[in-house]
N, C-alpha and C positions, 0 to 999 in steps of 0.2 A: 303596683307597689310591691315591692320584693317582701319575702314575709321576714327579713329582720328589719327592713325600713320598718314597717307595720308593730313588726313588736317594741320599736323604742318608742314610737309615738303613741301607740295605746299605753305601755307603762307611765309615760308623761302625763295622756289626759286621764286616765282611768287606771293607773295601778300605782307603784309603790314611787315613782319617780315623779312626784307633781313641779319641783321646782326645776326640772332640765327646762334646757330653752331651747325651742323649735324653730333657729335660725333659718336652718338648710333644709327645708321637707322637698325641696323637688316640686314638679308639678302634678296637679292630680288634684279635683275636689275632695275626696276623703283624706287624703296627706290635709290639705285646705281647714278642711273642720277641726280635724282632728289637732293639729297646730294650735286652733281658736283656742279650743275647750283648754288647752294649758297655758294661753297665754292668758285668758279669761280668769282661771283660778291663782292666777299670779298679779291679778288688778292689773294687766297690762292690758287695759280695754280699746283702747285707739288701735295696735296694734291688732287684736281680736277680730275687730270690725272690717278694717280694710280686707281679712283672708275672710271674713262670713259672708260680704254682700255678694261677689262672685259668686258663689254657691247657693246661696238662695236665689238667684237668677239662672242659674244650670240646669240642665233637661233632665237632670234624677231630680224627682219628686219625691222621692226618697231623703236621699244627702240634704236638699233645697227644705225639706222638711225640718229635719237634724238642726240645719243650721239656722234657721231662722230661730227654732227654740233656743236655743244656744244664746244668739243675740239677744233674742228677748231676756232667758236668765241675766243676761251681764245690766241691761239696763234697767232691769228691775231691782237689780242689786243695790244699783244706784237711786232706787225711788221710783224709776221713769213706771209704772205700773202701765199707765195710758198708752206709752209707745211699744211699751212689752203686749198688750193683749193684740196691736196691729201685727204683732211680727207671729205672737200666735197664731195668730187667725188665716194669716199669709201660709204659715206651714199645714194647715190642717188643710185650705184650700187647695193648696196643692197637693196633698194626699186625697182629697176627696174626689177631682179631677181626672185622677187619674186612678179613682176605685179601688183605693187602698187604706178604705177605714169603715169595711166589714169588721165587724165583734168577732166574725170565725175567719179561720186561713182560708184564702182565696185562690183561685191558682194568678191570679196575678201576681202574688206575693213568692211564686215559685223564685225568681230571682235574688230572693233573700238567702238562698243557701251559699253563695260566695262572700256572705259579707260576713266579719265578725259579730261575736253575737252582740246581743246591745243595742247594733246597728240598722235591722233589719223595717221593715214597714211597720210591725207591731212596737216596735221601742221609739218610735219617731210617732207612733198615734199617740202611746202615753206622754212624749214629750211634751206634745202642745196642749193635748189636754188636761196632764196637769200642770202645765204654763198658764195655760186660759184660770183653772182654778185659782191658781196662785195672783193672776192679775186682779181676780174677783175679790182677793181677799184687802188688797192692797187700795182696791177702788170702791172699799166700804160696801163691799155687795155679799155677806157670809153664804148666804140660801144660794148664791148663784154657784156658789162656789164647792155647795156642798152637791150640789145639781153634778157638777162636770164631775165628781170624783167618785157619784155611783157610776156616770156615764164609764168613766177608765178603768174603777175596777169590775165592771163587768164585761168589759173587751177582752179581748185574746190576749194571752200573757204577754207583758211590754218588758219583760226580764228583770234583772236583779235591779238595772240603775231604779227601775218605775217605782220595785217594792221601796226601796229607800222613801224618794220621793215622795210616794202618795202617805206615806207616812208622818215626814216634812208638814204638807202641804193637809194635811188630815188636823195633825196638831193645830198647828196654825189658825186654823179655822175656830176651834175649840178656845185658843186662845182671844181671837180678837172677838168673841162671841160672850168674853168674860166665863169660861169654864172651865180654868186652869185644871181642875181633877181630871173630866172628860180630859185633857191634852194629853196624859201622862201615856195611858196605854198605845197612843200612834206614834208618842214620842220615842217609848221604848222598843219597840216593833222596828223603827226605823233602824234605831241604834244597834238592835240587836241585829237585823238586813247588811247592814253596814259592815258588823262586826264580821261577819260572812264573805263580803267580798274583798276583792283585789285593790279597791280604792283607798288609799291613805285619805284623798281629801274628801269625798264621801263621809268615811269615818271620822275624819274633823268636823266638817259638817253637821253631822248628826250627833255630836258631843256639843255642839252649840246650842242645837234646837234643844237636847235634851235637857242641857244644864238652864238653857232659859225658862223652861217647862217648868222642873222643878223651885226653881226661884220663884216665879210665877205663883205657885201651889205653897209656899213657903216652906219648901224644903231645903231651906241657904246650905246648909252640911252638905246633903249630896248633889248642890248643884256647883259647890265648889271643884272638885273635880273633876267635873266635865266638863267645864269653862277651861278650867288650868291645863288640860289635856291637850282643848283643842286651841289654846293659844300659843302650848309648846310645840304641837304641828304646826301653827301656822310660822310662827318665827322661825324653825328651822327649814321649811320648804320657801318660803318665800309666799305662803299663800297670805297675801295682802288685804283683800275682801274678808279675811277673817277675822284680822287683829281689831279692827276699831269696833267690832260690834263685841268682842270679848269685852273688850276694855268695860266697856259700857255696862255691862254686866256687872262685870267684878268691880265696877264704882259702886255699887248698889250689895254688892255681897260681902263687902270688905271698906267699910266705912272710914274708917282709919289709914287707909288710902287712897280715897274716895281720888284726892285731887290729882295726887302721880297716875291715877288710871285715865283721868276724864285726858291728862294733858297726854299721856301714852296714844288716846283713842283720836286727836289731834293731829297727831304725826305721820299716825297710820291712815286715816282719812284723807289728810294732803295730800299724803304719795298715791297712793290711788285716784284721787281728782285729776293730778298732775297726768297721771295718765292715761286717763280718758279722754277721746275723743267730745267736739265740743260740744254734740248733742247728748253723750254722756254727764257731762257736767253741767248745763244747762237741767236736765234733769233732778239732778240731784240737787241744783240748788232750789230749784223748784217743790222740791218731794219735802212733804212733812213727817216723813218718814227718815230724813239723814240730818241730820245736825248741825248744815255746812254755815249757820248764821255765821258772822265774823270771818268767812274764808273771804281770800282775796286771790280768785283767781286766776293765775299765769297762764300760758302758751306751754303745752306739750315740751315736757324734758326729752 
């Protein structure tokens, strides 16, 4: 991959361009991933999928890694918790396999100095393990969950995405544990990580967790504008997966338009169903976690 190939598709999945679209990447499993992750944060999941499973069958243990987290994020996204900790589990095994989830650098991980950073064996160990975390959280398992996330922060540094992440994924725990206070410090950690890096939709992202944190804890004031933040990212990038859980929020923060939010969170839902793949949507109507009662749903636009 030539390094301005590389640098349009990293600005796509991972810096200030999240809504370009990664028609033309050429071939190449990392062009392959790297494609997913933006088409992933655009809720173009069916699309995501077809460029991830190739690469989770690839002979980098690495990339196969990557990607597998990757898919898992999308269809956790959607609820699938269950088929996310497989695609977990799938990625860590393959890092394990092939002796690449030591806590310290390895010289097998020598190979990591061609790759961008983010990408290397240490950022693909925190992927799935905190993927695995995050599945634990989703499938009512807190203690398991808080188990994998000394496991990752005591590994070798998994770089900036992980600090976001375990952050995410810290909170979160705090949260479905009922101890909205405890949320607040990993929520802002995260946000503050965020604020740090090259990600726009990281930075959405962590204005979501954050504003639901404070909601959560009943700080409606300052979770107002961290919802509103990150629903003004999301509408203007095209990041899809973000709007309906805004919405959902600000029906609860903003009572008096409870109902233009809930029907906003509606719209945004559909088009994201519509484009997921059908073990994506099968998921989500499944997951007690997405809202999709009363969807009626189509065939792939």
């Amino acid at each position: 991959m030539s390094d301005h190939d590389r640098d349009l598709l990293w600005a796509a999945a991972f810096g200030p361009e999240p809504g370009a679209h990664p028609l033309r990447v050429g071939p190449g499993w990392e062009r392959s991933w790297l494609a997913a992750v933006t088409l992933g944060g655009q809720g173009r999941y069916a699309a995501a999928a077809a460029r991830l499973w190739p690469v989770i069958s690839a002979a980098d243990p690495v990339l196969a890694a990557l990607a597998a987290a990757t898919l898992a994020a999308h269809r956790r996204q959607l609820g699938g918790h269950a088929i996310a900790r497989d695609l977990d589990a799938l990625g860590l095994r393959r890092l394990t396999e092939a002796g690449l989830t030591t806590g310290k650098r390895s010289p097998a991980w020598a190979g990591d100095d061609h790759r961008p950073p983010g990408t290397g064996a240490a950022a693909a160990r925190s992927d799935v393990l905190l993927g695995l975390a995050a599945d634990a959280i989703g499938l009512g398992r807190p203690d398991e969950a808080r188990t994998l996330l000394g496991i990752e922060s005591a590994s070798a540094d998994g770089g900036w995405r992980a600090e976001i992440k375990r952050g995410w994924v810290a909170a979160e725990v705090e949260l479905v544990s009922g101890r909205p206070a405890a949320a607040l410090a990993p929520a802002q950690a995260a946000s503050a990580a965020a604020a740090r890096s090259p990600s726009l939709r990281l930075r959405a992202k962590s204005n979501l967790v954050l504003g639901a944190t404070l909601a959560a804890a009943g700080d409606h004031r300052g979770a107002l504008p961290a919802i509103k933040d990150c629903l003004r990212a999301a509408i203007t990038h095209g990041l899809e997966p973000l709007r309906w859980p805004c919405r959902i929020v600000l029906a609860g923060l903003e009572p008096e338009r409870a109902a233009q939010h809930r029907r906003e969170a509606v719209i945004a839902l559909d088009c994201v169903l519509r484009h997921a793949d059908p073990a994506g949507r099968a998921a989500a109507v499944a997951s007690p976690w997405v809202p999709t009662s009363g969807f009626e749903l189509g065939p792939n636009r």
